[in-house]
SEKELO-69772 format. One record per residue: residue in three letters; x, y, z of N, C-alpha, C, CB in turn. Coordinates in pm, whole numbers, plus 32768, in hexadecimal, padded with zeros to 4 digits. Each point is the difference from the previous one (the first is absolute). Glycine has a CB too. Layout:
BEGIN
ALAXYZXYZXYZXYZ...
! end
This chain:
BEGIN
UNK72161FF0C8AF80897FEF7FD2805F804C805C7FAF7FE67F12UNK80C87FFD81028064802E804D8049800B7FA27FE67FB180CBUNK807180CC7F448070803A7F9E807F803F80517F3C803E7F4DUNK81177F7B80B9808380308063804A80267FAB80057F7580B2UNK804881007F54806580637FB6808A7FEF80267F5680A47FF3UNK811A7F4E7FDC809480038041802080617FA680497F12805DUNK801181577FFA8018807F7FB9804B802880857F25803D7F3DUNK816980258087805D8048803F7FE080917FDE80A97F427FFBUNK7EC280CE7FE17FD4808980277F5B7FF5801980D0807F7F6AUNK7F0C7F5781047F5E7FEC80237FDB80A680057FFF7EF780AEUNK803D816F7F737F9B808A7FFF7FE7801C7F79805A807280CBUNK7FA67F427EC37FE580317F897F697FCA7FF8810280087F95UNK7EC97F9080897F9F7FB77FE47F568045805F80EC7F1A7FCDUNK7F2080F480AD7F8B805980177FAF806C7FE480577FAB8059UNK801180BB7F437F8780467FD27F8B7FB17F6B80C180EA8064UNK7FAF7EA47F657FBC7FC47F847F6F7FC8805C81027FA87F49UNK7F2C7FE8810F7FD57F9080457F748035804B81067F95801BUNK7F1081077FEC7F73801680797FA3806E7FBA80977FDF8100UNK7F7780127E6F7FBB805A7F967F777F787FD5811580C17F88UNK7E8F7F9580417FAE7FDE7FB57FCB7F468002807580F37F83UNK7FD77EC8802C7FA87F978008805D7F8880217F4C80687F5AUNK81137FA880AF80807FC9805C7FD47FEA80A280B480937F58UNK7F1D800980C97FC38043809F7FA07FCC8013803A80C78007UNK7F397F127F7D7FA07FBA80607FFE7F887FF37F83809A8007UNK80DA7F1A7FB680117F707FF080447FE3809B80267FEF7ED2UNK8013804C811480517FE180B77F77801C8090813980997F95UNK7E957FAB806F7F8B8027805C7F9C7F717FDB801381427FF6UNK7FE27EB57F937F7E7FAB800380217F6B80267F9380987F45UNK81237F6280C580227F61801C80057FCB7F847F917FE080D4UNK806D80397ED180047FD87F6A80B77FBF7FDA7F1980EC7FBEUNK814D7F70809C80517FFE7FF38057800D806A7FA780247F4FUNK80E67FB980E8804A801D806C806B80157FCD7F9A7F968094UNK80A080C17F7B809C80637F9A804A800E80507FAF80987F69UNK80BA7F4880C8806F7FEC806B8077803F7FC07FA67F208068UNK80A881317FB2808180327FC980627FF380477FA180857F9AUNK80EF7F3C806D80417FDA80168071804180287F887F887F9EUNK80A080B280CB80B9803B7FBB80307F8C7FF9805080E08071UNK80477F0D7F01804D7F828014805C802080697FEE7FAA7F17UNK804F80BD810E806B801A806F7FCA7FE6807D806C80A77F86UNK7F257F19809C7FBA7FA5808680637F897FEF7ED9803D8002UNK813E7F9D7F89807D7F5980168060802D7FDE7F977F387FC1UNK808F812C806A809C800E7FCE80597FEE80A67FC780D47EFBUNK80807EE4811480968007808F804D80327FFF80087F778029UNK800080FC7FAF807A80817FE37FC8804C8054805180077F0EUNK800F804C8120800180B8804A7FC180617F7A811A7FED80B5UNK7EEB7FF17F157FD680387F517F9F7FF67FCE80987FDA7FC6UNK7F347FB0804B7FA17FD77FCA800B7FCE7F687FA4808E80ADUNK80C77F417F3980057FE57F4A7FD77FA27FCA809D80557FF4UNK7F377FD67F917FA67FAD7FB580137FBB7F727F8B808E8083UNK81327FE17F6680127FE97F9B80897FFA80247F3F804F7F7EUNK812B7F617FE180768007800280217FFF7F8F80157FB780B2UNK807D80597F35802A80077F7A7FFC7F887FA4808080A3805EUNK7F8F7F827F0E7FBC7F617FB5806C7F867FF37F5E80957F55UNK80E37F1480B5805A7F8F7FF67FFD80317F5E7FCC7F2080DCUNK80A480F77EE18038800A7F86802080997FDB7F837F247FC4UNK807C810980BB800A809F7FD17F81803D7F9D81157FD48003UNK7F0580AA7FE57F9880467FD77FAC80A0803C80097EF97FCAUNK7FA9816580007FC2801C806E7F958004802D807C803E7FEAUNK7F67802580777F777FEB808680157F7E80667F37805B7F45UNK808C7F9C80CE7FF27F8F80797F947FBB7FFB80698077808DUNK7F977EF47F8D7F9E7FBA800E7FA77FC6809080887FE87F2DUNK7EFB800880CA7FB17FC580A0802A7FBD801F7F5F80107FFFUNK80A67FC2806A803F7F8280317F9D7F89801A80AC80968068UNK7F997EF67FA87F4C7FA680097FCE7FBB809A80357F987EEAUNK803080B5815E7FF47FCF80557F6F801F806A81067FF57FB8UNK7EFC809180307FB68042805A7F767FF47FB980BF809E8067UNK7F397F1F7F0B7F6B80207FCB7FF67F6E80107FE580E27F48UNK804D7EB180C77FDE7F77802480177FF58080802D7FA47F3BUNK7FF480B781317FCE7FF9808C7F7480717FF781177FC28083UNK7ED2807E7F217F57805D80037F7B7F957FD18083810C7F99UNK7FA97EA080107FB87FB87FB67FFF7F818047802E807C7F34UNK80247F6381257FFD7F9180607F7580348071813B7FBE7FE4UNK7EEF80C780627FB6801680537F5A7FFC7FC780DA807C806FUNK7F047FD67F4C7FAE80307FAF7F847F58800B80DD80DE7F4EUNK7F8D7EE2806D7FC97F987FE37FA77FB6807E80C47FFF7F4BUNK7FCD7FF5811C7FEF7FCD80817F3D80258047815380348019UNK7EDF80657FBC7F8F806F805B7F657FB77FB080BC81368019UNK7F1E7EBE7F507FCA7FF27FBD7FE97F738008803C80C57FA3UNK7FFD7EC5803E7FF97F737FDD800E7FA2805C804480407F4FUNK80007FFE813080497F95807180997FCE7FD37F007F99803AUNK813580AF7F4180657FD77FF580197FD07F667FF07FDA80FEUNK7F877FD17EEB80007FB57F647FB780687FB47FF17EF1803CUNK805E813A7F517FA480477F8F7F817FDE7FC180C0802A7FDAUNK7EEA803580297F687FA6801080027FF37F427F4280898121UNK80577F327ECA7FF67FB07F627FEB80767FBD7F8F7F0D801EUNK8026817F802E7FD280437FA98028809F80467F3D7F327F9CUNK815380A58040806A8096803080437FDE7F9E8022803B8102UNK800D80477EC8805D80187F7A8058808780377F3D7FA17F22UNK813E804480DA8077804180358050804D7F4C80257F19811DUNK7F83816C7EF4803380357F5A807C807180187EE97FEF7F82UNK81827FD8805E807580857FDA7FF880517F8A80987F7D8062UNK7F5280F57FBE802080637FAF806A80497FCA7F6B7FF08055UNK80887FCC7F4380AA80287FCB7FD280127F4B80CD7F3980DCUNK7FAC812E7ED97FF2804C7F837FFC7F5D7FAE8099812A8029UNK7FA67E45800580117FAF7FB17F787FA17FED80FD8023803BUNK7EA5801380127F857F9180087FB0800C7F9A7FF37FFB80DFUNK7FBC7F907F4B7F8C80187F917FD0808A80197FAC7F087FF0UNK7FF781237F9B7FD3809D7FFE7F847FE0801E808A80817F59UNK7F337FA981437F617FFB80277FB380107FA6801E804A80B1UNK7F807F747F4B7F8080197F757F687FD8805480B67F937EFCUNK7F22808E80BC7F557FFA804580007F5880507F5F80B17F06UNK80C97EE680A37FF97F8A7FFF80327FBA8087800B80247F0BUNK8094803B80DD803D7FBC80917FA8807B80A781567FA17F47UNK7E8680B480A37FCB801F80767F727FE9801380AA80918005UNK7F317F3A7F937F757F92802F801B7F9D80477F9980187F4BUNK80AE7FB6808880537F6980568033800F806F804C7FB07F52UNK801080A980D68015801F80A87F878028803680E380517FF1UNK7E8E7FFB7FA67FCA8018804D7FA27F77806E802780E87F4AUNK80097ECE80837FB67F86802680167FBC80707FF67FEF7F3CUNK80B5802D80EE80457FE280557FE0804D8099809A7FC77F2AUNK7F937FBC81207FB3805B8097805F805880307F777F428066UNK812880AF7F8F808380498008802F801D7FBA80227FC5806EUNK803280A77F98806180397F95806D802780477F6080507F63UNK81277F9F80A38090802D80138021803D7FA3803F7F6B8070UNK7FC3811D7FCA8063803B7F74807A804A80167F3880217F90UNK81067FDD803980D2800D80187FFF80997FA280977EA97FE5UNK7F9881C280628021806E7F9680A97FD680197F1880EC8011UNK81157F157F63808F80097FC780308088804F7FD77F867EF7UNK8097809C80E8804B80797FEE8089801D7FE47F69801A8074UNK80E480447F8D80857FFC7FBA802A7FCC7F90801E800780ADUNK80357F947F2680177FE67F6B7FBD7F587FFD810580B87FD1UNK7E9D7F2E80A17FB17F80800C802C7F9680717FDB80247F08UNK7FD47F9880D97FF07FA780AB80397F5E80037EFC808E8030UNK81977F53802580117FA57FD97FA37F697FE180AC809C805AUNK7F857F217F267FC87FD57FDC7FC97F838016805480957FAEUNK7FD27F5680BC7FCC7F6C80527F948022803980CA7F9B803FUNK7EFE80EB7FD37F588011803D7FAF7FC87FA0801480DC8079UNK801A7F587EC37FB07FB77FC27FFB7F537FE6800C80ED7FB6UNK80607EFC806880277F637FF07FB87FBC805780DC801D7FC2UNK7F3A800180C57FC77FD580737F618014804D80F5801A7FFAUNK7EFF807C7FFD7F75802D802E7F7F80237F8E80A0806380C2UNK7F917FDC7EEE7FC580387FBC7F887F967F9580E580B98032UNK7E937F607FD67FA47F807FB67FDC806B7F427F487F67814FUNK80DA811F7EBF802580437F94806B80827FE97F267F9C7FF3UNK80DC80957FC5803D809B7FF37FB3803B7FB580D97FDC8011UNK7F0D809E7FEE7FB080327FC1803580BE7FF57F3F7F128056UNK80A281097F2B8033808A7FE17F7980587FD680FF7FA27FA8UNK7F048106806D7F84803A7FB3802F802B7F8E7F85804680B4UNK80C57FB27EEC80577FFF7F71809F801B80177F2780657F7CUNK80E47F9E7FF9809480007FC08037807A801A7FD37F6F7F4BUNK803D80CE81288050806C803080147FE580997FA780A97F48UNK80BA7F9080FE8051800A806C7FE58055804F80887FB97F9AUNK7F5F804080F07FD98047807380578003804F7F457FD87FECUNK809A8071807F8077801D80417FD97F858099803881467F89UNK7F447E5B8069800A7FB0807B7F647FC07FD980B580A380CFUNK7F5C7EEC7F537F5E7F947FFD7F8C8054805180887EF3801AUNK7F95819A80197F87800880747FA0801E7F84806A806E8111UNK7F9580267E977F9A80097FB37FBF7F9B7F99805C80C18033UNK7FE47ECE7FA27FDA7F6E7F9E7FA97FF5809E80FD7F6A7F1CUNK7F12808681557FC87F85805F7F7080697FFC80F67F6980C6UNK7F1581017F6B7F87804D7FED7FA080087F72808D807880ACUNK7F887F867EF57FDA7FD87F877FAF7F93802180BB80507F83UNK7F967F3A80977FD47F5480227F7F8027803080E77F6F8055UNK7F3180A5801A7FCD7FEC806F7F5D802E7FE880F880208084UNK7F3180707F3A7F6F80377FE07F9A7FC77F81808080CF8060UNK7FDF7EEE7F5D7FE17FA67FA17FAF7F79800680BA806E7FD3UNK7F6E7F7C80A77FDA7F7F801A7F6B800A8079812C7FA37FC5UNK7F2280B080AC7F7B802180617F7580027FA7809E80A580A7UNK7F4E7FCF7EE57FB1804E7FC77F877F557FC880DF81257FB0UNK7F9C7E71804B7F9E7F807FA47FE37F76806B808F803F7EEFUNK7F7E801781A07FBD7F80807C7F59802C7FD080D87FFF8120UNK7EF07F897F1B7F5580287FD97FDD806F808D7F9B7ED77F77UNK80068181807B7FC9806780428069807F80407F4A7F3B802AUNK814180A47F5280308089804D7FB880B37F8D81367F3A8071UNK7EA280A07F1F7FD8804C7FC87F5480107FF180F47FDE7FB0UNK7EDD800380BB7F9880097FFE7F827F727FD5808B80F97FE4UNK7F617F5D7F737FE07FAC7F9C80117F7A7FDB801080AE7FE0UNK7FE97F0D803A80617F847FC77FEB7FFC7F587FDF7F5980F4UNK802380ED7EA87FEF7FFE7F92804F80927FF67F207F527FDFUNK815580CE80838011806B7FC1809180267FD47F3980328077UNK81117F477F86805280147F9D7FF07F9E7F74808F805780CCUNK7F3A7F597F347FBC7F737F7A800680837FC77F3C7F018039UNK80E3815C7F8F7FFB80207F75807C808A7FF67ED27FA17FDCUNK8191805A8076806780707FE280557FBA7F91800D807980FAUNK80597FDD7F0D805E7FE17F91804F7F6E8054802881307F81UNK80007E8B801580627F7F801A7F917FA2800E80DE80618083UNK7EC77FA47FBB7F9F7F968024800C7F897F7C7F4D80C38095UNK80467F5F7F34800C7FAF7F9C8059801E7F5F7F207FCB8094UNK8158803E7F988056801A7F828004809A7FD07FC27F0C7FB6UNK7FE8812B806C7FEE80997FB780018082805B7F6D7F867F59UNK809D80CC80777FFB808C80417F618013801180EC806D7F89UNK7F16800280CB7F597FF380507FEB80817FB57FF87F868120UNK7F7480A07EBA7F8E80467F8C803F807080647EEA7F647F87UNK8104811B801B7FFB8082805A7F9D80268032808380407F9CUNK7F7D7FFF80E37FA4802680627FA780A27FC080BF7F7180DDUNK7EE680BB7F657FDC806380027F93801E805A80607FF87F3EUNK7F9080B380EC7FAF800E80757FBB80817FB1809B7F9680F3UNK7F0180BD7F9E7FE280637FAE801A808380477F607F6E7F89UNK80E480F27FF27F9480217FC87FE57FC27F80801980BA807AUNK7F7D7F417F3C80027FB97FA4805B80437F707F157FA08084UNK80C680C67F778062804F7FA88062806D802D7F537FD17F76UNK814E8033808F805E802C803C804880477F7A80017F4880DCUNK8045813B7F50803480397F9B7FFE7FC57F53807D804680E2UNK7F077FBA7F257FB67FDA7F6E803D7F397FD2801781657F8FUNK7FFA7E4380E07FF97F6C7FF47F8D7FBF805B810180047FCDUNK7EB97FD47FB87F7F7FC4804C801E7F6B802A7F5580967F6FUNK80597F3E810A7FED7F7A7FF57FE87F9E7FB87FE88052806FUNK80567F3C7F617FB07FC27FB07F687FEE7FE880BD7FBB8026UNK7EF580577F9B7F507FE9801C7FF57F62801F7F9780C87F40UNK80BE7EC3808F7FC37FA5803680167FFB809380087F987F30UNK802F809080D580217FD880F97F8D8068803181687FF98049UNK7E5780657F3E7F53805C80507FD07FDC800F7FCE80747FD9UNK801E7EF67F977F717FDD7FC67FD07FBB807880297FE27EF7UNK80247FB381567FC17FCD80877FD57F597FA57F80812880A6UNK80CF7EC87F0A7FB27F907FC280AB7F9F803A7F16807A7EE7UNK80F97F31816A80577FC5805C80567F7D7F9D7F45804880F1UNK80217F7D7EA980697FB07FA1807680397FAC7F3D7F897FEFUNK80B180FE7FD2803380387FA38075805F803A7F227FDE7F7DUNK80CC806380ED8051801C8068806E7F7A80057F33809E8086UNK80B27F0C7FA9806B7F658001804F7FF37F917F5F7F77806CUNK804C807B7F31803E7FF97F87807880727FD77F187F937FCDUNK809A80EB80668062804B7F91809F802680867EF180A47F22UNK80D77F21816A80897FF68042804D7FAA7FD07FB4803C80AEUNK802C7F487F2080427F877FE4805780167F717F387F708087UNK809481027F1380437FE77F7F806280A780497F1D7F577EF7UNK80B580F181398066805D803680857FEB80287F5080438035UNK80967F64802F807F7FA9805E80317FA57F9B7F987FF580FAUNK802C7FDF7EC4807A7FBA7F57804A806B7FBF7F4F7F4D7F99UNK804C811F8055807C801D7F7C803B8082805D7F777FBA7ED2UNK8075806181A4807B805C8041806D7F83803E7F4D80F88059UNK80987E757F85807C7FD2803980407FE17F857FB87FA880E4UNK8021803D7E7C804B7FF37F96803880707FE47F8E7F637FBAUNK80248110805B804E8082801B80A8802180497EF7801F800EUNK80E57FB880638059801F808280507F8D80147F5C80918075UNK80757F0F7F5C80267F6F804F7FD57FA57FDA800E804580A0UNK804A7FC57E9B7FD47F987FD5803C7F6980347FD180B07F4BUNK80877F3980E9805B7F8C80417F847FC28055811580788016UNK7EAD7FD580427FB87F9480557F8E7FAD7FC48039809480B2UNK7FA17EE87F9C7FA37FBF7FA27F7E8045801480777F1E8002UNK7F5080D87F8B7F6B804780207FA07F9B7FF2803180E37FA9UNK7F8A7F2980927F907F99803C7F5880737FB080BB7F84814DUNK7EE380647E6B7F7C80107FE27F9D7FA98064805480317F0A
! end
């Protein structure tokens, strides 16, 4: 998968990008993460990226010029020009859909990803009219710019290509997967300031172990989260 970034602050993204499992997805070729400055298309002495909003108001808004000459190139560099069937160009903005397990399974599927960080009081709105194949938000609160939502994404999605986590069975059972919150973990020692392990995860008996993850992860999601669907 190839993942190209547009962002008017790329030094934020390398210390996320070259950590842990982000870092060996990229080494193993699993993944190609490209970060963007948008002020590469800007034709000013300035470099600007933004201007004030048509109707008054305040902050300032992106301009679209310079992210549909980034997303032109991008494309160019990537496709020959034509957007390939299986590139998805996602803006990040507070108004999008809210990422869920579901939708970053689905990009994960995709061989490209464009992703647009917002900033200021938002990005004019012909990127979404015109470029944009979604929008997408990490909830109902306000940031100060799309870079940390794109990092979120990003790690969200890398984590569910096949062989970046190793295992290939090793997310089929976290939380969101199938409707529910995932069983609680435990390691050892077996007994810690007087809380023991459960005895069935000792006994070594693997059916009953299954089982009692499966009614765990139900009733800590009717617990926590009764809204989502729960799946037995």
């Amino acid at each position: 998968m190839r993942i190209d970034i547009i962002t008017i602050f790329p030094d934020i993204f390398p210390p996320i990008l070259q950590c842990s499992i982000l870092k060996r997805a990229q080494a193993s070729g699993a993944v190609d993460i490209r970060v963007h400055d948008l002020r590469d298309w800007t034709t000013d002495k300035r470099r600007t990226v933004d201007d004030r909003p048509y109707g008054g108001g305040a902050g300032m808004v992106m301009k679209p010029e310079p992210i549909f000459k980034a997303v032109e190139r991008i494309e160019q560099d990537a496709h020959g020009g034509a957007r390939g069937a299986a590139c998805q160009i996602v803006l990040m903005a507070p108004a999008g859909a809210t990422l869920d397990q579901a939708a970053a399974r689905d990009l994960s599927t995709q061989s490209h990803l464009v992703i647009i960080c917002g900033h200021y009081e938002g990005v004019d709105d012909r990127v979404r009219q015109r470029l944009a194949d979604r929008e997408l938000s990490i909830g109902d609160y306000v940031l100060t710019g799309g870079e940390l939502p794109a990092m979120v994404l990003v790690d969200a999605v890398v984590r569910l290509i096949p062989g970046v986590l190793g295992h290939q069975d090793a997310h089929k059972e976290e939380s969101f997967v199938n409707g529910r919150l995932e069983y609680p973990h435990y390691t050892r020692p077996p007994v810690f300031q007087g809380m023991a392990v459960p005895e069935v995860l000792r006994a070594g008996d693997h059916e009953q172990v299954a089982t009692w993850r499966m009614l765990q992860a139900v009733a800590r999601t009717m617990a926590r989260r009764p809204e989502l669907r729960v799946k037995s």
